[in-house]
C-alpha positions in Angstrom: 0.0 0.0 0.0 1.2 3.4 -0.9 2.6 5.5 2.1 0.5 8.3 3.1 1.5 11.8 3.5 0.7 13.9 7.0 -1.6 16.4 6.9 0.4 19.8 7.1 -0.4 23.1 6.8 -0.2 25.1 3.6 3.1 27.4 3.9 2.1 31.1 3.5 3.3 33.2 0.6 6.8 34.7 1.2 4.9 38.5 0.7 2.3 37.6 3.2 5.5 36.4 5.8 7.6 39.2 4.9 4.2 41.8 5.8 3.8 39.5 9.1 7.6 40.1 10.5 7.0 43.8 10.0 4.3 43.8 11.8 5.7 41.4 14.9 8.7 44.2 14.8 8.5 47.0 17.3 8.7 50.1 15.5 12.0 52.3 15.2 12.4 55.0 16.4 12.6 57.9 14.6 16.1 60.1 15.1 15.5 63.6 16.7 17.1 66.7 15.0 19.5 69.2 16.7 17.9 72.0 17.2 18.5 75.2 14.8 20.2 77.9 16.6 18.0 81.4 16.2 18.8 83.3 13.2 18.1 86.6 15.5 21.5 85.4 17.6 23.4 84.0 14.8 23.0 87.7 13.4 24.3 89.2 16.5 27.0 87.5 16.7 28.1 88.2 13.2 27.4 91.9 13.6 30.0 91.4 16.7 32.9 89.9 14.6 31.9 91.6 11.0 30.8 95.2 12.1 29.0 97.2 9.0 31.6 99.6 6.7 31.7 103.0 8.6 30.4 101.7 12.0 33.8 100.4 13.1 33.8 101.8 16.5 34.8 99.7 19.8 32.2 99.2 22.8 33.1 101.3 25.7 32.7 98.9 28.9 34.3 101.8 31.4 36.4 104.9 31.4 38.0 106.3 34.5 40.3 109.5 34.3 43.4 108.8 36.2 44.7 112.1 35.3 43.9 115.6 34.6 45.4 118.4 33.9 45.3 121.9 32.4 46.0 120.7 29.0 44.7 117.0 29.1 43.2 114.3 30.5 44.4 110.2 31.1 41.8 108.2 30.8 42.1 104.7 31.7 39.4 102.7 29.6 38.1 98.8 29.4 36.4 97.8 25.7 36.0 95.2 23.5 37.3 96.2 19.9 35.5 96.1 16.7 36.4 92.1 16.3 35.2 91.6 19.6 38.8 91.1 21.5 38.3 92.5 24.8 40.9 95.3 25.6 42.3 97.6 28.5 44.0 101.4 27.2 45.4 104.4 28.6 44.5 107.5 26.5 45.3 111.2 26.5 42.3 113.0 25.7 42.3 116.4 24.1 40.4 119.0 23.0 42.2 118.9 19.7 44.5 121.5 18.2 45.3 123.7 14.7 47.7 124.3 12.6 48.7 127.2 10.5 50.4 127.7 7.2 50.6 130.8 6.8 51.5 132.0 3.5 52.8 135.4 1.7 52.7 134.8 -2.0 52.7 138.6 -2.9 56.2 138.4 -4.5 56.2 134.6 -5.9 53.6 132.0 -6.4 55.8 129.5 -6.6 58.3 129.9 -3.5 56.0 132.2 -1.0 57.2 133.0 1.8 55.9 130.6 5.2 55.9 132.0 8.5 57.9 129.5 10.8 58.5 130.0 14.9 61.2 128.9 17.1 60.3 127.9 21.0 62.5 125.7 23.4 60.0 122.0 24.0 61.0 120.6 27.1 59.3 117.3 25.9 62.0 117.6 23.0 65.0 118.7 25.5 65.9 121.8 22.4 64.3 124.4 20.3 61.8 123.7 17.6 61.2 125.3 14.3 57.4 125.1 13.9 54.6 126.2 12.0 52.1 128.3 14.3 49.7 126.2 16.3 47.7 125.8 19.1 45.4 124.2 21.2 41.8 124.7 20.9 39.3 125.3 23.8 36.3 123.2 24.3 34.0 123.4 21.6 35.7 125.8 19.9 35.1 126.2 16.1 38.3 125.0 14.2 38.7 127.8 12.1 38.4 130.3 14.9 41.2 128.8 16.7 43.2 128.9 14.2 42.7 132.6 13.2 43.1 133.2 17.1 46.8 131.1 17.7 47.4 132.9 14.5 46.7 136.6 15.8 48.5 135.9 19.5 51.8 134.1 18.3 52.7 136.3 15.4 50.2 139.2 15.2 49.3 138.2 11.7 45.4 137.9 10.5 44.8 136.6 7.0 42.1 136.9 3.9 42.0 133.6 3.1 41.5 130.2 4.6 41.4 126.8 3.5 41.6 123.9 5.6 44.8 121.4 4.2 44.4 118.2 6.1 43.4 116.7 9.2 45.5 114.1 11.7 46.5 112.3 14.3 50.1 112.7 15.8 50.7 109.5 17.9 47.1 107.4 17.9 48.2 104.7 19.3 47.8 106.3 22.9 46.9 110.0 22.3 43.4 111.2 21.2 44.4 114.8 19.7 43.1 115.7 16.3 45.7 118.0 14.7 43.7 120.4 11.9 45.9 122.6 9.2 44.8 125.1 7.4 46.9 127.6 5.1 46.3 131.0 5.5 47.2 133.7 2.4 46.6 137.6 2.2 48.6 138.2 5.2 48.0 141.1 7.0 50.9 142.2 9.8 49.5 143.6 13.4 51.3 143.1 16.7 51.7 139.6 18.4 50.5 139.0 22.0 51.6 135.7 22.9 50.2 133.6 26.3 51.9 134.7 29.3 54.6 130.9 29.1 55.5 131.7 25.6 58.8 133.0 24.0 58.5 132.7 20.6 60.4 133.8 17.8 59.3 133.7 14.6 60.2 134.8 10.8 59.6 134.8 7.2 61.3 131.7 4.9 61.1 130.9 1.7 59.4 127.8 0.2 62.3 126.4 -0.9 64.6 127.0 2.1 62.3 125.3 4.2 62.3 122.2 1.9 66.5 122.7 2.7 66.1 122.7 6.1 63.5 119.6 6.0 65.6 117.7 3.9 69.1 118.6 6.4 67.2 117.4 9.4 67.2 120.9 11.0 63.2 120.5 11.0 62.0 118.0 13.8 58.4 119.1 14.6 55.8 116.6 12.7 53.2 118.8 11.9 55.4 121.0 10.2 57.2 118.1 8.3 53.7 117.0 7.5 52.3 120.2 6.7 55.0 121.5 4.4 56.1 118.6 2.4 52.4 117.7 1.8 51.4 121.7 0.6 54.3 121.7 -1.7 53.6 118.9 -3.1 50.1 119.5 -4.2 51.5 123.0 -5.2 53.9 121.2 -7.5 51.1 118.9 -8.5 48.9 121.7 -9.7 51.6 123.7 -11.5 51.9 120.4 -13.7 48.8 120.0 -15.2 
């Protein structure tokens, strides 16, 4: 007698097993994302390390004035710089100051005469040849200081004004602006210098100046920087 088979059950399709062990599986977990940072502080922050062209200034944190004086002020200030780099200075504070190149070009455009002064510095330990300048007084207009240092160190007034060029000396550590203007149509009158000046002063000619620049005799920086730039936009304009 043929053998007979045992009863089994039919073996379900491989989709239909496949569809049953997914469904047996617990289901994974999805992942969670980081969380974005804010755009509003990721825009602050830039503005800290990237400030905006022309807005360049550090963040004053505290100033305290260590020092003052009749002429200036130390101030002794905490700030974080325009890349964010926090930062401790002393600075000299001051009102600013002018500078006058006074100019006679009655006789000869191209080598006038310049009105120089000589003073003993005791920051420099010697005498000086200078151009007239002075200090201004707080919130004094620039131009008015300059006719008035103008009038009291050499008795001179003037027809003309222009303003030549605007500085800074030493800014690493010292806060004065230093503003030059040339003065032409001199007019002579009679000097009255402050009561802790002796000053000396006299007519040169373009050219000697340039001599004594070029021999070292001239030491002062904001006649060195006055000078050499005037005469070389003069020889600029003669040029074209």
């Amino acid at each position: 007698m043929p053998s007979k088979k045992k009863a089994g059950k039919t073996p379900a399709p491989k989709k239909e097993l496949k569809k049953s062990a997914a469904k047996s599986q617990p289901a994974a977990k999805k992942k969670s994302k980081p969380a974005k940072t804010p755009k509003a502080k990721v825009n602050k922050l830039a503005k800290l390390k990237k400030p905006a062209a022309g807005q360049e200034t550090a963040t004053l944190i505290s100033s305290v004035v260590v020092y003052k004086g009749p002429l200036f002020r130390v101030n002794h200030d905490k700030l974080l710089e325009p890349g964010g780099k926090p930062s401790e200075r002393d600075v000299i504070r001051h009102n600013g100051s002018v500078v006058i190149l006074a100019i006679d070009a009655s006789k000869s455009k191209k080598n006038p005469w310049i009105v120089i002064e000589r003073q003993y510095r005791h920051a420099a330990n010697q005498y000086l040849w200078e151009l007239p300048a002075g200090k201004l007084d707080a919130g004094e207009d620039a131009l008015t200081g300059a006719k008035r240092e103008l009038a009291e160190e050499t008795g001179y007034s003037a027809k003309k004004w222009k303003p030549l060029v605007e500085y800074y000396a030493s800014p690493g550590f010292l806060g004065e602006s230093m503003k030059v203007f040339t003065a032409e149509g001199l007019v002579a009158g009679d000097a009255h210098p402050e009561a802790d000046e002796e000053i000396e002063f006299r007519l040169v000619k373009l050219n000697d100046v340039l001599k004594m620049i070029k021999k070292g005799a001239i030491k002062d920086g904001k006649t060195l920087t006055s000078v050499l730039l005037y005469a070389r936009l003069a020889e600029g304009k003669r040029k074209k």
